[in-house]
TORVOKE-961894 format. One record per residue (C-alpha): residue in three letters; x, y, z. Coordinates in Angstrom, 1 decimal, decimal comma, padded with zeros to 4 digits. Layout:
REM residues N
> rest;u;v;w
> ALA;X;Y;Z
...
REM end
This chain:
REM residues 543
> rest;u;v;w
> UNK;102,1;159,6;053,5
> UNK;102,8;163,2;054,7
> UNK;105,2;165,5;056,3
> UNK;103,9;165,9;060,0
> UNK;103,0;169,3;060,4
> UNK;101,7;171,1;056,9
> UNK;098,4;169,3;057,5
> UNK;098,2;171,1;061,2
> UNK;096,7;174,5;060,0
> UNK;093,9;172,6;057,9
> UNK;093,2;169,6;060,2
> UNK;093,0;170,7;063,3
> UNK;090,2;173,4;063,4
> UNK;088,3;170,5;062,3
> UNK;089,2;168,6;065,0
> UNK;088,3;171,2;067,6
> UNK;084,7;171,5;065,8
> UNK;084,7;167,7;066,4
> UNK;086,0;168,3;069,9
> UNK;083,7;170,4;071,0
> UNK;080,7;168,9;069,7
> UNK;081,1;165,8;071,5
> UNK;082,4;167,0;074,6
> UNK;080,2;166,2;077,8
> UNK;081,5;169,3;079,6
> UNK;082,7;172,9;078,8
> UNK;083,6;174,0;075,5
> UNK;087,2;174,4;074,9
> UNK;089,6;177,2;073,1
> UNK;092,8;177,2;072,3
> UNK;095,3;179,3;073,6
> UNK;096,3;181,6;070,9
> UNK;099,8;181,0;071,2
> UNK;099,3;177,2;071,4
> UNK;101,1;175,8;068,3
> UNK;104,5;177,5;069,5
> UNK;103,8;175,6;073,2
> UNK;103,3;172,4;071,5
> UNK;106,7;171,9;069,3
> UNK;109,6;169,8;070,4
> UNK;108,1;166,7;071,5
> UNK;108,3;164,6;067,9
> UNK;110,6;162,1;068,0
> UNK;112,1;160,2;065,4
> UNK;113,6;156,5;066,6
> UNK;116,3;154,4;064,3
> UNK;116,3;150,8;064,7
> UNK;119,5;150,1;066,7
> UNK;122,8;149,2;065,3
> UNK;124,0;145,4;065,7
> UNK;127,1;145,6;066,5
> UNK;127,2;141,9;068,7
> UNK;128,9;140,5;065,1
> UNK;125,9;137,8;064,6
> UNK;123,0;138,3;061,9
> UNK;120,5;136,2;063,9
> UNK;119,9;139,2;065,9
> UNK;119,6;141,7;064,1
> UNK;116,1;141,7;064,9
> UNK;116,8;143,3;068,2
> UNK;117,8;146,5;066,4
> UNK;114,0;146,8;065,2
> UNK;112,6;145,5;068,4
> UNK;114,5;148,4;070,5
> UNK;112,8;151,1;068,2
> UNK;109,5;149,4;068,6
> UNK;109,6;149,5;072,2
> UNK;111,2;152,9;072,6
> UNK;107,8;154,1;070,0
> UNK;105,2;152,6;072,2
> UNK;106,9;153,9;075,7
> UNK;107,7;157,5;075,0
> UNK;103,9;157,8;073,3
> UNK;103,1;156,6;076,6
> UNK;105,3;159,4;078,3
> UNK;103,6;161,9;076,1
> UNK;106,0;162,6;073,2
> UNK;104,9;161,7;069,5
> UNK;106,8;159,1;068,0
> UNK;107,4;158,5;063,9
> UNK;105,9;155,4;063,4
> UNK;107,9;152,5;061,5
> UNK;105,5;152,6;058,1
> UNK;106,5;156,6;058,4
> UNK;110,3;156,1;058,6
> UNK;110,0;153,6;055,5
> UNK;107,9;156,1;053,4
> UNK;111,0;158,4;053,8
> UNK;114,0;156,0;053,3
> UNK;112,0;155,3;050,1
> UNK;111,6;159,0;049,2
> UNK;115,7;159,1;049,6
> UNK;115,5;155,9;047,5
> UNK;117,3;154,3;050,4
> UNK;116,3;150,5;051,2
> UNK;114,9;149,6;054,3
> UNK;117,8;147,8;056,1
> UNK;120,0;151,0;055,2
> UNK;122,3;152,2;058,1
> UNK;122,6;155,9;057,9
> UNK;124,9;157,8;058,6
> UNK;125,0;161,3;061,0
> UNK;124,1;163,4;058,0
> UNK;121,6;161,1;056,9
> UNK;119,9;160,9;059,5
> UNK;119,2;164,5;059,6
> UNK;118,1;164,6;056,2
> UNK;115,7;161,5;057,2
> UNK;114,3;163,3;060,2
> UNK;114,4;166,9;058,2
> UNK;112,3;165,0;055,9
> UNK;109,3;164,0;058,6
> UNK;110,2;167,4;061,0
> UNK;111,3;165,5;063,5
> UNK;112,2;167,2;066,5
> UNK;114,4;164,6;068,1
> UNK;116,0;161,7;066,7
> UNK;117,0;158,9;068,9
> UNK;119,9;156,6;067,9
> UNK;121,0;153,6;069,3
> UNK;123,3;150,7;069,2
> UNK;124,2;147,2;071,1
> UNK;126,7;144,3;072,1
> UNK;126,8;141,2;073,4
> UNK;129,7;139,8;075,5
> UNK;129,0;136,2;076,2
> UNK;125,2;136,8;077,6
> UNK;125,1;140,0;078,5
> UNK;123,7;142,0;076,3
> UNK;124,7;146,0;076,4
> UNK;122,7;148,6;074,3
> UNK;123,0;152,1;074,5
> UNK;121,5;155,0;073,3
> UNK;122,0;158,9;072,4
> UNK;119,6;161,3;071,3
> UNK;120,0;163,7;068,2
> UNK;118,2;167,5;069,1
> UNK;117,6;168,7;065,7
> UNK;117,3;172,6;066,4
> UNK;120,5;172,4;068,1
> UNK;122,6;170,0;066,3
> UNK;124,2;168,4;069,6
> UNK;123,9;164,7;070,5
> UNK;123,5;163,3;073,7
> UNK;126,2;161,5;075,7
> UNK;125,1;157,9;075,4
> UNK;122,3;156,2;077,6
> UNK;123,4;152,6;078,7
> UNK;121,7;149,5;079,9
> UNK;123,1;146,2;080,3
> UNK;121,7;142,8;081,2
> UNK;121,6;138,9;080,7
> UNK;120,2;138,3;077,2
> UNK;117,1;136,3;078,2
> UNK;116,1;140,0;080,0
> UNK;116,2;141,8;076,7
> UNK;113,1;143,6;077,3
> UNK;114,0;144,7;080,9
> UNK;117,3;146,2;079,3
> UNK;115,4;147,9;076,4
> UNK;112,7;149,4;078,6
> UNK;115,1;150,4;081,0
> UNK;116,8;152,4;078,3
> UNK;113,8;153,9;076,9
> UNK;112,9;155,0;080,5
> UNK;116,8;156,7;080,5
> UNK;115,6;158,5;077,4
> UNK;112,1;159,4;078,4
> UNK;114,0;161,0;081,4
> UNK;116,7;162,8;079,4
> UNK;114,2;164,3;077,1
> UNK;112,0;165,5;079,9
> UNK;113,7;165,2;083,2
> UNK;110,0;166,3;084,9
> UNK;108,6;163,0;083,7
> UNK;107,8;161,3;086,8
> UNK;106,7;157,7;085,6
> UNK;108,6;154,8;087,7
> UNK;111,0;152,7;085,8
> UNK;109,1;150,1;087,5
> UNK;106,4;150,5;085,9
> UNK;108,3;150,7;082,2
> UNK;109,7;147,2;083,3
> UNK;105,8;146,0;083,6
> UNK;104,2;147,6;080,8
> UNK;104,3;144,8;078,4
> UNK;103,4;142,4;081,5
> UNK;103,3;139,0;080,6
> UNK;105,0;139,3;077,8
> UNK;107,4;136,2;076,8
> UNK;111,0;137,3;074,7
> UNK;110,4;134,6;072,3
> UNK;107,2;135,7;071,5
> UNK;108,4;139,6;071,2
> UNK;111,5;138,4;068,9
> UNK;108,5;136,2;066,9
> UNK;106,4;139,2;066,7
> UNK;109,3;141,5;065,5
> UNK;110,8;139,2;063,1
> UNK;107,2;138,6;061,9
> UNK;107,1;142,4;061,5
> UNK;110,1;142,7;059,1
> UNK;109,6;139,6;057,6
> UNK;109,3;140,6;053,3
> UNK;107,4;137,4;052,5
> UNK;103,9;137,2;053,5
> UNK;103,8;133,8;054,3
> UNK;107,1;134,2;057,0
> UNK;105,3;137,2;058,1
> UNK;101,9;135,2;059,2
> UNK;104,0;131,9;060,9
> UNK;105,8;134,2;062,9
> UNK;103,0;136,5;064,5
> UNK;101,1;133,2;064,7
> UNK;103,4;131,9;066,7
> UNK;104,4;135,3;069,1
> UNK;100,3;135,3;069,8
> UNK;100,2;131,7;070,8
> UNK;103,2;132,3;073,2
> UNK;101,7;135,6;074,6
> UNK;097,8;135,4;073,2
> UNK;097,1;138,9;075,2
> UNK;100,5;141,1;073,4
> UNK;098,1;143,0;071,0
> UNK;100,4;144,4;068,6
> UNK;101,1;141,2;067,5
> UNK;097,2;140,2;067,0
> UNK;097,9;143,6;065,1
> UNK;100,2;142,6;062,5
> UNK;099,0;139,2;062,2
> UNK;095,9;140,7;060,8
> UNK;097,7;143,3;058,4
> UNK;099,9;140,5;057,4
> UNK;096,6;138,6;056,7
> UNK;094,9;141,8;055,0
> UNK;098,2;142,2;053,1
> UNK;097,9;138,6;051,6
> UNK;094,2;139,4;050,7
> UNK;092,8;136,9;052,7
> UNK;090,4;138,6;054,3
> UNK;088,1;136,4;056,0
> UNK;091,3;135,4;058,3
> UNK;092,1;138,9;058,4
> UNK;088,6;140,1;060,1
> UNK;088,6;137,3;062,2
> UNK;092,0;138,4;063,6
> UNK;091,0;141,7;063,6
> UNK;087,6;141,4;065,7
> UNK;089,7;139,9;068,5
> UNK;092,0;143,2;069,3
> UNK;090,2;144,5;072,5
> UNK;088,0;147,7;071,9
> UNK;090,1;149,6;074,2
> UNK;093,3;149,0;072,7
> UNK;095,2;151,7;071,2
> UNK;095,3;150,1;068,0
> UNK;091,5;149,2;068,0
> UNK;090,6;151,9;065,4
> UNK;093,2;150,9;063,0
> UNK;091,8;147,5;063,3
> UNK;088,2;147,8;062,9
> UNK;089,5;150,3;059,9
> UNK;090,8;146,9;058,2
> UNK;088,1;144,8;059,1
> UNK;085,2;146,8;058,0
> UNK;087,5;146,8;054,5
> UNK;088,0;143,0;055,0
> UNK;084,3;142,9;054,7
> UNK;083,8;145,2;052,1
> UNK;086,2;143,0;050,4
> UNK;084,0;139,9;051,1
> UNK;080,5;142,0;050,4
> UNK;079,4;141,6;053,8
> UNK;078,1;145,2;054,3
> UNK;076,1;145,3;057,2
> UNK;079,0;144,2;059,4
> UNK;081,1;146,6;057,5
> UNK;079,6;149,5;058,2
> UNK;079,4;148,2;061,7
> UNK;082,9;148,1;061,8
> UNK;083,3;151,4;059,7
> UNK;080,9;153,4;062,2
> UNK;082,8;151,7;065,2
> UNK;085,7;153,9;064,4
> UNK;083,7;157,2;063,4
> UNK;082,6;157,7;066,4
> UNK;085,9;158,5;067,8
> UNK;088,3;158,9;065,1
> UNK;085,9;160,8;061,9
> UNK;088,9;160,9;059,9
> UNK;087,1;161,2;056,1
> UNK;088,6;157,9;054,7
> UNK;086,1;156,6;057,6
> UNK;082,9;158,3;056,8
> UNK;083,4;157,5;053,3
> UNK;083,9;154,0;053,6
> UNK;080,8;154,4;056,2
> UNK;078,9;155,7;053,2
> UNK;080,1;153,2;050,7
> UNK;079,1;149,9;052,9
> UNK;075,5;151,5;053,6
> UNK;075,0;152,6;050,2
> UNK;075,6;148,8;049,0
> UNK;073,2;148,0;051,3
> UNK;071,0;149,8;049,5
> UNK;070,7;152,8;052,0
> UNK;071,4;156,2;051,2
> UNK;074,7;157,1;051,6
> UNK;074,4;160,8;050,6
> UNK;075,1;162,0;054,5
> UNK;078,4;159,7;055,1
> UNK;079,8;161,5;051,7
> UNK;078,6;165,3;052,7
> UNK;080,5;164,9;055,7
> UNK;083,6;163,4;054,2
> UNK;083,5;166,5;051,6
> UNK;083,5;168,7;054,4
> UNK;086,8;167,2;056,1
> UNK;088,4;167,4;052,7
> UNK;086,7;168,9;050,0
> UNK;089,9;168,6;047,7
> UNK;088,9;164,9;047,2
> UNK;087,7;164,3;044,1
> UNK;086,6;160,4;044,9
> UNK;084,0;161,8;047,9
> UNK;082,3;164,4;045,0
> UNK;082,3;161,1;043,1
> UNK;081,0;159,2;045,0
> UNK;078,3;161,8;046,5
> UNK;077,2;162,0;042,8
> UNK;076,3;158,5;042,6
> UNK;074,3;158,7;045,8
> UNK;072,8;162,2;044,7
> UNK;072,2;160,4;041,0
> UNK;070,3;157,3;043,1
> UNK;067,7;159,9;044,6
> UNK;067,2;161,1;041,2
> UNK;068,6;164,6;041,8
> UNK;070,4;164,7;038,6
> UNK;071,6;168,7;039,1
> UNK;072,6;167,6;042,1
> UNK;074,7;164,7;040,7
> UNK;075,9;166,5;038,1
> UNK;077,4;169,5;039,9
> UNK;079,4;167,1;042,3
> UNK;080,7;164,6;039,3
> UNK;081,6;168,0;037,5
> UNK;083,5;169,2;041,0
> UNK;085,5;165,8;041,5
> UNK;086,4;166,6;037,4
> UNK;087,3;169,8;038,3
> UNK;090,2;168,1;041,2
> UNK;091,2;165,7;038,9
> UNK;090,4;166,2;035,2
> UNK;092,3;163,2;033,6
> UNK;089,3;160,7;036,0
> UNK;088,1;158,8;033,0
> UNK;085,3;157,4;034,7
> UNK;084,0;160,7;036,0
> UNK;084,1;161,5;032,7
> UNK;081,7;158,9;031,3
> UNK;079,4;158,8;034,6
> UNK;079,2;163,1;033,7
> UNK;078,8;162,6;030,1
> UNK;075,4;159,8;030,7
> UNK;074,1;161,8;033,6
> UNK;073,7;164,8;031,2
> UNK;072,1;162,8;028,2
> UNK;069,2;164,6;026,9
> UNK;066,4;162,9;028,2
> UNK;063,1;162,0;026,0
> UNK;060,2;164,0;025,9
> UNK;057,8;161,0;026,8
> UNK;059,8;160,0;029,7
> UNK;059,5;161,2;033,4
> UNK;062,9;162,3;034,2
> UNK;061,4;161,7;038,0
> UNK;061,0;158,2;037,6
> UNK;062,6;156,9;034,9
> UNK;066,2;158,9;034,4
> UNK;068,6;157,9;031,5
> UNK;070,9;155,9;033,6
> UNK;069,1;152,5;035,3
> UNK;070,7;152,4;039,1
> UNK;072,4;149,0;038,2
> UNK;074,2;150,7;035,2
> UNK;075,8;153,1;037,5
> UNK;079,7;153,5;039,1
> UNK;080,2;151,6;041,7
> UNK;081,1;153,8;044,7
> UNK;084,9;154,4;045,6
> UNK;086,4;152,6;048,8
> UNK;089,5;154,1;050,7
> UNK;092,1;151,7;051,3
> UNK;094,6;153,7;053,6
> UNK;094,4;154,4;057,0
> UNK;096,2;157,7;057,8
> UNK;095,8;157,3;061,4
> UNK;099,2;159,3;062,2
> UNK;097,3;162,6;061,2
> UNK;094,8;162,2;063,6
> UNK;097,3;161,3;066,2
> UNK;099,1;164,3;065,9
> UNK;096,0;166,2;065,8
> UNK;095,0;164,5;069,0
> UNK;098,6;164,9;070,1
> UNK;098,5;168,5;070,0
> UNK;094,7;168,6;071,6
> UNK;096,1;166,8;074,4
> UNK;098,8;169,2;075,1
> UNK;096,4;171,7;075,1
> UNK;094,1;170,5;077,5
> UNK;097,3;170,5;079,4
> UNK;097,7;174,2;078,9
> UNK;093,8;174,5;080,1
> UNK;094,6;172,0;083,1
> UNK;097,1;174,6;083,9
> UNK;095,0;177,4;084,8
> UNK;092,5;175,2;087,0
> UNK;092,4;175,7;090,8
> UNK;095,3;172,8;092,4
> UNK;092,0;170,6;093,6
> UNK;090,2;171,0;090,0
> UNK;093,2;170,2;088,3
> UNK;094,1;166,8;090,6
> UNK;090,5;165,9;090,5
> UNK;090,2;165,8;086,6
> UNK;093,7;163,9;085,8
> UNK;093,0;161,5;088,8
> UNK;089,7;161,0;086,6
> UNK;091,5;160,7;083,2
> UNK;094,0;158,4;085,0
> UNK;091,2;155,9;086,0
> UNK;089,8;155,7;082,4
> UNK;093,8;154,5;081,4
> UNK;094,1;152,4;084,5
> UNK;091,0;150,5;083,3
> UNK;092,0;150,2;079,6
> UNK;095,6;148,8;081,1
> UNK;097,6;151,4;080,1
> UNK;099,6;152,0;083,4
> UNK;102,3;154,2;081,9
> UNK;099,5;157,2;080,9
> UNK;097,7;156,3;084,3
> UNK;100,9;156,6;086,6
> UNK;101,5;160,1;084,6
> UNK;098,2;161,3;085,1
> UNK;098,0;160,3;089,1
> UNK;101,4;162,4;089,0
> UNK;100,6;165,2;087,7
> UNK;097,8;164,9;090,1
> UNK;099,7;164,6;093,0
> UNK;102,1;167,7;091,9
> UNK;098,6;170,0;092,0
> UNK;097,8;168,5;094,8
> UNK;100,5;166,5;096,6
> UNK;097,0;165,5;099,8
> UNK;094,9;163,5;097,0
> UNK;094,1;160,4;098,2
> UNK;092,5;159,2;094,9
> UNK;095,8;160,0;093,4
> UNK;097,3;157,6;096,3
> UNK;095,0;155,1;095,7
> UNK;095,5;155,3;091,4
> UNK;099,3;155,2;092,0
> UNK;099,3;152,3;094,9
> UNK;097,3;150,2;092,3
> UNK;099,8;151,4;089,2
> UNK;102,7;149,8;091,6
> UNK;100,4;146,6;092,5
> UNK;100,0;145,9;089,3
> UNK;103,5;146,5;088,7
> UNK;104,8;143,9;091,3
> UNK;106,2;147,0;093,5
> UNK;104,0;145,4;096,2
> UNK;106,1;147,3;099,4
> UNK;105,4;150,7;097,2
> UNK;101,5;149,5;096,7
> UNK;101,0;149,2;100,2
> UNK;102,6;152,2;101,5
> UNK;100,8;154,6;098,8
> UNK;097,2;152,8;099,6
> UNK;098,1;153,5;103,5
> UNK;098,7;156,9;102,8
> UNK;096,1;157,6;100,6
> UNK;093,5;156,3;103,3
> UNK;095,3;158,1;106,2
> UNK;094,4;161,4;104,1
> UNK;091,1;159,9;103,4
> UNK;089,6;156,6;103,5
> UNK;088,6;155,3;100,1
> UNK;087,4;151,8;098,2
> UNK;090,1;151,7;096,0
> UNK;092,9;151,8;098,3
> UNK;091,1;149,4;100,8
> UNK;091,2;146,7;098,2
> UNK;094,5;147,1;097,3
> UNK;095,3;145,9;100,6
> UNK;092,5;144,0;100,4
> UNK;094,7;142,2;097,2
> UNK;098,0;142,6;098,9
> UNK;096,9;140,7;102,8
> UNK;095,2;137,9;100,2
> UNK;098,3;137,1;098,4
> UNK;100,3;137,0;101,6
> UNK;097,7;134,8;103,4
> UNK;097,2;137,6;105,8
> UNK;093,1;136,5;105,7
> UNK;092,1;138,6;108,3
> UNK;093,8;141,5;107,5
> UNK;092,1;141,0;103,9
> UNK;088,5;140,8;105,5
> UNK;089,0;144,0;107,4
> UNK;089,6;145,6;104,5
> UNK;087,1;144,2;102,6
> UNK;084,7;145,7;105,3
> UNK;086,3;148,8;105,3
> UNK;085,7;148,8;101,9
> UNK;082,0;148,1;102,3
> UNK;081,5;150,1;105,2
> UNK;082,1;152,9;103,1
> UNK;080,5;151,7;099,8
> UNK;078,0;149,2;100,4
> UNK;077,4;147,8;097,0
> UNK;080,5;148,1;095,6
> UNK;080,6;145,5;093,1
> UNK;084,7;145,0;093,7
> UNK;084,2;145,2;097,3
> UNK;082,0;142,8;096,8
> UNK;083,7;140,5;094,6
> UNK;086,8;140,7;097,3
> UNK;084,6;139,3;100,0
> UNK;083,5;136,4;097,9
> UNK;087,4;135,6;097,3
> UNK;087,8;136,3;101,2
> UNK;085,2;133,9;102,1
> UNK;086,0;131,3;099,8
> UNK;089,5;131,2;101,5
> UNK;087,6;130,6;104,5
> UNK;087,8;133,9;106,4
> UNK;084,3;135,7;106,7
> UNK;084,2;139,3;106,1
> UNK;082,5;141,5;109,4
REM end
């Protein structure tokens, strides 16, 4: 665990370097003034208070920060995650279900450098549910007047989002996002299987944990956060096999999909099935080369009997004040039979952590006098299957890299900034595709925003936004922003919106002119063409 910003000065150049290697486009600087720009946006969420008088639901109080994490990292603020705020009630040598109080709380969120804390409480008079919430600014010291949503009980999650959408607003009264399309975001999404997958999240025993995420998956199969925890719950109880299989079935373009393939390349390690760890391993490299990855990159391939000399060299130069990546770059070195070379990294990882026993003995046999008669080329005092075995990490410290990526993301705002209007609309309708097609409709209905405030005549902003409100049941907004994104200029996209829309009203031939609108201007669209199969197979042919 860490404090969230003393790592910024160290791991960020490194990100930038990893940035702009794999950039398709131009290579970007930061502003020099860029860490001041980028402050106030950490926030800091508390499990709500139960104040309804009935144990069974205190669960809610958990569920309402989990939901209030995953929206406002959708509205672009950087939230403390739940293992975080753990790590520091344990540092205060508070237990977990601890309710603090005002000054507390400040020495909790003092503690992470929290920005924001956001505090929250709810009732319940005979089924309606009330919960409110107030946000804590710590540079200022003032709290919010309170944020209130109230509904029927069996709409817990409409209240909750609706709250967190009141907050997202309060702390940035720009943000631009629908409450609409809050109220969607977990879409389907059953409350018993959210309360399942929140009690399975809190539960302490292993075995509660696992019946209760297996049930919130088989009530909602597609809510990934619970496929999530089902596998850590699985990884957790060292049955691994389980724990990979659960694992492999999180989508690849969830956000959570690098910390799973994280655990299930160690789930295989686990169960010495390298070649499918490394898989896993290199899986996540490619876009998140934290050095725990590399490394455990190294180790799978190296127990494959491949050299994993490169995986380690690159983990050293992330963090070269680990001594376990000189160790284990000494074993690889020592396996090529470059004994200086294994020698001078065994002695470096001594040199971080002198007291390492086993980098004693592997440094004290490595520089054994070797016998006159033999090769030291070929035959080297220490046979390969006498050596160390290579050193796994077992923690996944995503949260750096996600504020790293946080702040990179804020400042390819800054360089968004200084772009021509049409340049600027152009690239965030572009990076608002790429979220619409992972599902993640709050970042795309922020980026066609944004767009739309550059450049308010984009009609691929239109069209992003009139499929954001389709797919969040606004159907009257869907249609009127795919109208008036083809009256500025006709486009596929917003064609088969109301290509969608006349189908699910029956309106067939309404649906086959836009379907050859569509075509007419794209002739081999594939989802133009898809929409005139399911045109014609309603009976209606498409001009």
């Amino acid at each position: 665990m860490f404090r969230f910003r003393w790592f910024l000065p160290v791991f960020l150049p490194a990100l930038f370097v990893w940035f702009t290697a794999t950039a398709p486009a131009q290579q970007f600087s930061p502003p020099p003034n860029a860490e001041s720009q980028i402050q106030g946006r950490l926030l800091l969420v508390l499990p709500f208070a139960n104040h309804t008088g009935q144990p069974n639901l205190d669960w809610i109080g958990e569920g309402a920060a989990d939901i209030f994490n995953r929206r406002l990292d959708a509205a672009g603020f950087l939230t403390i995650s739940r293992d975080d705020r753990l790590y520091a009630l344990d540092r205060l040598g508070l237990p977990v279900n601890f309710r603090p109080s005002r000054a507390t709380t400040i020495r909790i969120a003092q503690l992470l450098d929290a920005d924001f804390v956001i505090i929250g409480a709810y009732t319940q008079t005979g089924d309606q549910l009330s919960a409110t919430a107030q946000i804590l600014n710590l540079h200022q010291l003032t709290l919010s007047p309170p944020l209130q949503e109230q509904s029927n009980l069996k709409n817990l999650l409409d209240t909750l989002n609706s709250l967190a959408w009141d907050a997202a607003r309060k702390l940035d009264p720009s943000y631009s996002v629908a409450k609409q399309t809050f109220l969607a975001a977990d879409t389907p999404l059953r409350p018993d299987a959210f309360e399942n997958y929140v009690r399975g999240m809190i539960a302490e025993a292993p075995s509660d944990r696992i019946v209760h995420l297996r049930e919130a998956i088989r009530l909602s199969p597609g809510f990934a956060p619970a496929r999530l925890e089902l596998g850590r719950a699985y990884f957790a109880n060292q049955d691994y096999e389980d724990a990979a299989t659960v694992f492999g079935q999180m989508p690849r373009d969830d956000p959570n999909a690098l910390e799973a393939d994280f655990y299930r390349g160690l789930a295989f390690l686990y169960t010495a099935n390298y070649l499918k760890a490394e898989d896993a391993f290199a899986f996540v490299a490619t876009q998140l080369p934290l050095p725990e990855v590399v490394n455990n990159e190294g180790v799978a391939a190296s127990r494959r009997g491949h050299d994993g000399a490169p995986f380690f060299q690159r983990a050293i130069a992330s963090d070269p004040r680990d001594a376990d990546y000189h160790f284990n770059l000494a074993i690889a070195l020592r396996k090529q039979n470059d004994i200086p070379g294994a020698i001078r990294e065994v002695d470096a990882a001594l040199k971080l952590d002198p007291a390492d026993s086993e980098a004693q003995a592997f440094a004290a046999a490595l520089k054994q006098p070797v016998p006159e008669k033999i090769d030291p080329d070929k035959s080297p005092a220490i046979p390969n299957d006498s050596l160390p075995l290579e050193r796994i990490k077992r923690s996944y410290n995503e949260t750096e890299f996600r504020q790293a990526a946080f702040e990179m993301e804020q400042m390819q705002s800054m360089r968004l900034a200084a772009l021509p209007p049409n340049q600027r609309a152009a690239k965030l309708v572009t990076d608002g595709n790429q979220f619409l097609n992972r599902g993640l409709i709050l970042e795309a209905e922020r980026e066609y925003q944004a767009a739309l405030e550059a450049n308010p005549s984009d009609a691929l902003a239109h069209a992003g936004l009139a499929q954001v409100r389709e797919h969040s049941e606004d159907l009257k907004a869907a249609r009127a922003e795919a109208q008036q994104s083809i009256t500025l200029a006709p486009n596929v996209p917003a064609y088969l919106v109301l290509a969608r829309l006349d189908l699910k009203s029956k309106q067939l031939p309404a649906a086959a002119a836009d379907v050859s609108s569509a075509l007419h201007i794209e002739p081999a669209n594939a989802n133009a063409l898809s929409m005139k199969q399911a045109v014609e197979a309603q009976g209606q042919q498409v001009p």
